[in-house]
C-alpha positions as CSV (number, residue, x, y, z in Angstrom):
1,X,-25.6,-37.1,8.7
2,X,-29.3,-36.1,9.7
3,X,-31.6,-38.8,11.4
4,X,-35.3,-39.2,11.6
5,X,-37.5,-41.0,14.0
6,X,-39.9,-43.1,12.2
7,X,-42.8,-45.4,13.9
8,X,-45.3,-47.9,12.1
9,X,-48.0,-47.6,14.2
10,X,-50.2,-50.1,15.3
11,X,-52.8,-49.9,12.0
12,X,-49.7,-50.3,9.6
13,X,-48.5,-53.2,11.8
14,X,-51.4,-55.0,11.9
15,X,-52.2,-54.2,8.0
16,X,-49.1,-55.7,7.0
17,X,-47.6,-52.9,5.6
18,X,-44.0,-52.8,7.8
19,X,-41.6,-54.1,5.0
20,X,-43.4,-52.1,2.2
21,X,-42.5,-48.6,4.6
22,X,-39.0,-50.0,5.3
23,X,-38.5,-50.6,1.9
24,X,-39.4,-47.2,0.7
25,X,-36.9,-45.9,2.7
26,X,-34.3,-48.4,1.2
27,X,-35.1,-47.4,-2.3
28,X,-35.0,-43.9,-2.0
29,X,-31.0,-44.4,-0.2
30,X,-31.6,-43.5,3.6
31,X,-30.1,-46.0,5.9
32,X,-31.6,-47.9,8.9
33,X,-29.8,-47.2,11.8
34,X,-32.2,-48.7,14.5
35,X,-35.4,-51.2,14.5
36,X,-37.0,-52.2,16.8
37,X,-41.2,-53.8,17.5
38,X,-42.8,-53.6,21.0
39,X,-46.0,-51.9,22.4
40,X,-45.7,-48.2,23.8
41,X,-46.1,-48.3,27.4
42,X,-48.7,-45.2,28.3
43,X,-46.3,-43.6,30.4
44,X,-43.7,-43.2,27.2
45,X,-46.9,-42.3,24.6
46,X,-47.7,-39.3,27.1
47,X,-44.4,-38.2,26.7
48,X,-44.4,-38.5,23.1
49,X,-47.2,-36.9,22.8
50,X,-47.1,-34.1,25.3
51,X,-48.1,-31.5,23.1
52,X,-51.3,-32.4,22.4
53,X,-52.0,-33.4,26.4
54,X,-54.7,-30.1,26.5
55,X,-56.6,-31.2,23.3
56,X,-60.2,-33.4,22.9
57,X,-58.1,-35.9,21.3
58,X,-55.3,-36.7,23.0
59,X,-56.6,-39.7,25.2
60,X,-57.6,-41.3,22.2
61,X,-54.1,-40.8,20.6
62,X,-52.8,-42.3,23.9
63,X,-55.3,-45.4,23.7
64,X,-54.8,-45.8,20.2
65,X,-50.9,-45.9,20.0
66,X,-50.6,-48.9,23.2
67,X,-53.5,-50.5,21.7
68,X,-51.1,-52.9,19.7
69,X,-47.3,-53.6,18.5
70,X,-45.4,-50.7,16.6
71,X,-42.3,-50.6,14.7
72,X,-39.7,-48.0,15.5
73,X,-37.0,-47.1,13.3
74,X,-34.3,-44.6,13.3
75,X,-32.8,-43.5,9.5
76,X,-30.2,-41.4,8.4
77,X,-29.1,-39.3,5.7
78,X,-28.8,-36.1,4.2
79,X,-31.9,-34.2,5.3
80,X,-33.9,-37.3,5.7
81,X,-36.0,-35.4,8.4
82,X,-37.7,-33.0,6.0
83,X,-37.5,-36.1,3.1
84,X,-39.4,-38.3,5.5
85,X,-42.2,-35.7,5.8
86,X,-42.9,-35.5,1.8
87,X,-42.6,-39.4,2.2
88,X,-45.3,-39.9,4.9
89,X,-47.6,-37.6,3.3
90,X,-49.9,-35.1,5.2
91,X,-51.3,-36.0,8.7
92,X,-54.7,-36.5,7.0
93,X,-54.4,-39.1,4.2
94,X,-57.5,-37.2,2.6
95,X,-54.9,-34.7,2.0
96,X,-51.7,-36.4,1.3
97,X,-50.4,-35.9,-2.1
98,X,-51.1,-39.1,-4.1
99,X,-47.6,-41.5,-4.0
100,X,-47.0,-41.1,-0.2
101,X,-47.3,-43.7,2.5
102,X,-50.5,-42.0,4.1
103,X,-52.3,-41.2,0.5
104,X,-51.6,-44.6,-0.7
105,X,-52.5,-46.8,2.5
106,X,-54.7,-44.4,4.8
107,X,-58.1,-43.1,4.6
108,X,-58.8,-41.6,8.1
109,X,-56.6,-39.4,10.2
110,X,-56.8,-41.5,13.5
111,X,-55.5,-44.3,12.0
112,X,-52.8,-43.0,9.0
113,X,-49.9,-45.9,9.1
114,X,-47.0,-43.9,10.6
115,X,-45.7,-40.9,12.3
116,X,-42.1,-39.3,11.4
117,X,-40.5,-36.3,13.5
118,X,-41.6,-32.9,11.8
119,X,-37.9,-31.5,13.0
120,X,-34.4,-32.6,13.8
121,X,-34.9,-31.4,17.2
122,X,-38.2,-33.3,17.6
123,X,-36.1,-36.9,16.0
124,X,-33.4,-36.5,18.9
125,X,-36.2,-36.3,21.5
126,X,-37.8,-39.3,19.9
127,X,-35.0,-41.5,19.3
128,X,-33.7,-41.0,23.0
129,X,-37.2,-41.6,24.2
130,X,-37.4,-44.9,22.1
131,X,-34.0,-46.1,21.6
132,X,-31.7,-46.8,24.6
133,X,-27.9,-46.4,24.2
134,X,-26.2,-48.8,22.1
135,X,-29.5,-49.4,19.8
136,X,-28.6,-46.9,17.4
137,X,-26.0,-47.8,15.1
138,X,-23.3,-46.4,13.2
139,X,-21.7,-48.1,10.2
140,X,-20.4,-47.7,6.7
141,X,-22.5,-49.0,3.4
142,X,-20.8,-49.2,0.5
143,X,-23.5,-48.4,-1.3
144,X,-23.5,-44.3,0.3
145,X,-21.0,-43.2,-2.4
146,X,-23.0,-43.4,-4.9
147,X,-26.3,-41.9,-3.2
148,X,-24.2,-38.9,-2.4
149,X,-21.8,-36.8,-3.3
């Protein structure tokens, strides 16, 4: 089965808003393989978000993400990566379709609840970067047959 890296971020912590994400999740069938709450050390958020090192914005990314307690969470199932995108919403909650995460609790783009890996290569960097050995888990639900075939 596919995982998917996916990180409340300090706005949807601080809103409240943790249980209602990890519930959607839940309800839709994906399984929670890892959680875990802490604040991103700057060294880690650079890493994580070394692609946008060159652009205006990425300082402010950097400042914003340590700025408070996060909850990471890996979750598996079938093709949860790209199923965790149309969950989430667009990066912009301005643009998310109405019913997702972002269009339902965001309003600006700097601060828009969570992020999710946009690939599976992109949710094995993440988890490794996040989760140490041992933190993921692996286990049976009963509940799997009949979510899918």
């Amino acid at each position: 089965m596919e995982q998917t890296f996916i990180m409340v971020k300090p706005d949807g912590v601080q809103r409240g808003l943790v249980g209602e994400i990890i519930a959607r999740f839940e309800r839709r069938g994906y399984k929670l393989a890892g959680l875990k709450m802490f604040t991103v050390r700057r060294e880690v958020a650079e890493i994580h978000y070394g692609e946008h090192r060159e652009k205006p914005f990425f300082q402010g990314l950097v400042a914003y993400i340590t700025s408070g307690p996060v909850v990471a969470m890996v979750w598996e199932g079938k093709n949860v990566v790209a199923a965790a995108r149309e969950m989430l919403g667009a990066t912009d909650p301005q643009k998310a379709l109405p019913g997702t995460i972002r269009a339902t609790y965001g309003i600006d783009i700097g601060r828009n609840i969570v992020h999710g890996s946009d690939s599976p290569e992109s949710a094995v960097r993440e988890i490794s970067l996040f989760f140490k050995d041992g933190e993921v888990l692996t286990y049976d639900r009963a509940v799997d047959a009949w979510i899918c075939e």
